[in-house]
N, C-alpha and C positions, 0 to 999 in steps of 0.2 A: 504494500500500500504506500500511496504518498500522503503527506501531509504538508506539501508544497517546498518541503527544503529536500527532494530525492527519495528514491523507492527503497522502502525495506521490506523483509520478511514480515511478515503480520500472525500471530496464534490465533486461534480461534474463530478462524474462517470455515464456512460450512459448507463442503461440495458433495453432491450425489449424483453416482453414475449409475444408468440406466443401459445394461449391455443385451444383445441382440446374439448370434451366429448364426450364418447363412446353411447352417447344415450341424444334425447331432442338439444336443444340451451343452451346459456349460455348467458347473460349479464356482459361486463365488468362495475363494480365499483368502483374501483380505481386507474390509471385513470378514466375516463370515457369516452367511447368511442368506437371506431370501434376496429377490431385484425387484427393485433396484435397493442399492445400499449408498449409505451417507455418513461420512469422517468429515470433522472437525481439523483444521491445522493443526502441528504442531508447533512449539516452541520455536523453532527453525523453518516456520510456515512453510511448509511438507505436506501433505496427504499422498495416500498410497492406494492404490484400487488393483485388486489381484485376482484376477478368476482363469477358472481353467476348462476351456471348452475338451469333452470327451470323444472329439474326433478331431485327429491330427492335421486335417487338411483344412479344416475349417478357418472360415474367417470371420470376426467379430467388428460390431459396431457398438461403442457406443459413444450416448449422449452425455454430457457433462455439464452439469448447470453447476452455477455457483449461488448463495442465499447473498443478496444483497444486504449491509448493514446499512443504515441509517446514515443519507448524507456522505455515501460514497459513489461511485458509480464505477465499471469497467474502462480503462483506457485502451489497454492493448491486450492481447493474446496473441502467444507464439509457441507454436506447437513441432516436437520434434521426433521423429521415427526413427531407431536404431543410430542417431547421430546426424539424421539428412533431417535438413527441416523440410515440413508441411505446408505449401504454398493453400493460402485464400483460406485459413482460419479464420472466422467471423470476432472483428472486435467487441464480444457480449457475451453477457453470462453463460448461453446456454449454446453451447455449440458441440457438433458432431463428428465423430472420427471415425473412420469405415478400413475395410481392408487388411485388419489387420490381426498377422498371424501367430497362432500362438506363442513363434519364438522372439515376436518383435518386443520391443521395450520403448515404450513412447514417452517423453515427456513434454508436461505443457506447464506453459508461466503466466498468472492472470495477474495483470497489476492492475492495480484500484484506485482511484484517487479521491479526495475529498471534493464534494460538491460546491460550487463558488457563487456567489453574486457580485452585485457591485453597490456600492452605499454615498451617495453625494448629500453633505448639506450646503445649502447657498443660504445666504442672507439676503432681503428686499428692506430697505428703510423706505416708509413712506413719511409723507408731512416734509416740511420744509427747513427740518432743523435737524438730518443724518449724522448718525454719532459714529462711535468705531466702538468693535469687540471682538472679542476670540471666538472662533466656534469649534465643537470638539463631539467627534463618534469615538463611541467605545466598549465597553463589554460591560459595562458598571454602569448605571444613576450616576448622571457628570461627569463619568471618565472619560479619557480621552486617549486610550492608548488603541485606536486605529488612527486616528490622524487627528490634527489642531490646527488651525490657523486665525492669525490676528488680522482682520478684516483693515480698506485702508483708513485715514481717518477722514474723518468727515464726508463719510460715506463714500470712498474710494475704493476703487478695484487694492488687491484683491475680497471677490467677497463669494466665494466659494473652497470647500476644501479639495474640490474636484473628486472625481470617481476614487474611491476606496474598493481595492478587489477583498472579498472576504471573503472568510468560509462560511455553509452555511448557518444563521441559528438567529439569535436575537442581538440587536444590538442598542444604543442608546447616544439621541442625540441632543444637544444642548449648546448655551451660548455661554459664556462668561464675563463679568468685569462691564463697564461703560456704560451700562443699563438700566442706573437709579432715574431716571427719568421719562424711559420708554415702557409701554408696554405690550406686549409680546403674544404674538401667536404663533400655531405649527401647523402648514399644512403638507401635504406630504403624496407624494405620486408612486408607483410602485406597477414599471412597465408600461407606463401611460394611463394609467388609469387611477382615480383618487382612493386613497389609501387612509385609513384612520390607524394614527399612532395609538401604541397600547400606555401604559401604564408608566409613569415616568420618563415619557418620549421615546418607547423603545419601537423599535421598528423590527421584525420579521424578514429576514434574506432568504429564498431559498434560489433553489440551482438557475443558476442563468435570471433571475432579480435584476432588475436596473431600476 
């Protein structure tokens, strides 16, 4: 998985393969059990699928989904047969591997990434007397640790903090300082359409959010 600084191993990812053969039965071995069967990663985000078709000529298919977590999504898949990769593996959870013989050894690699939006505050002064202040998104009631900026003065650019990429979830936006005199509203857009902030100005990102 990513979480925007590079891909690592991930534990506790859920995949289940659903296998076929064109000829005979087949025995799952690893799990072991009935089909289809489903392992979790391990620590070195690993999983293993082992079965063993009861005719030697035969050839296996199967499918391999992965369980979506929350707020991630698939980026790539790269699938590999005895050391030769697998050309036009589908970039998604659920994709299909055919052809293959019981002596083959396939491996595939799903990388995951965090789901992203984008979060902008702009400032508008109306009235005839435009002051200056900070405006600040962040993860907290008044924090501002995705971005801040001191607006100019007397109502001068800059007066936006421009697009903030984030991940997805909830966040929180707010103004600070130069304000004992004004007073204040939020309205708020979310993909072009009006959007009502929640609760201490937080706002909702989710995947692709502008």
């Amino acid at each position: 998985i990513s979480d925007g600084q590079g891909y690592n191993p991930a534990h506790g990812w859920t995949f289940t393969g659903n296998v076929s053969v064109n000829t005979g039965t087949f025995q799952w071995v690893q799990p072991a059990g009935l089909n289809p069967q489903s392992a979790a990663t391990s620590g070195a985000g690993t999983v293993t699928f082992q079965w063993k078709p009861d005719t030697p000529s035969a050839l296996s298919q199967v499918i391999v989904s992965e369980t979506q977590q929350t707020g991630y999504s698939v980026t790539d898949v790269a699938c590999s047969k005895n050391g030769t990769a697998i050309a036009n593996v589908p970039d998604t959870e659920t994709f299909t591997l055919t052809g293959l013989a019981v002596t083959d050894v396939t491996t595939c690699t799903v990388k995951n990434k965090r789901d992203t939006g984008t979060i902008t505050l702009n400032k508008a002064w109306t009235g005839g007397d435009p002051g200056q202040t900070t405006l600040q998104i962040g993860t907290s009631a008044g924090g501002s640790q995705v971005g801040t900026q001191q607006t100019g003065a007397a109502g001068a650019a800059p007066l936006t903090t421009g697009a903030k990429t984030v991940t997805t979830g909830t966040y929180y936006v707010s103004e600070t300082g130069g304000l004992a005199n004004y007073n204040g509203t939020l309205a708020c857009t979310k993909n072009g359409n009006a959007y009502a902030p929640g609760a201490n100005s937080s706002v909702v990102v989710g995947k692709n959010d502008v």
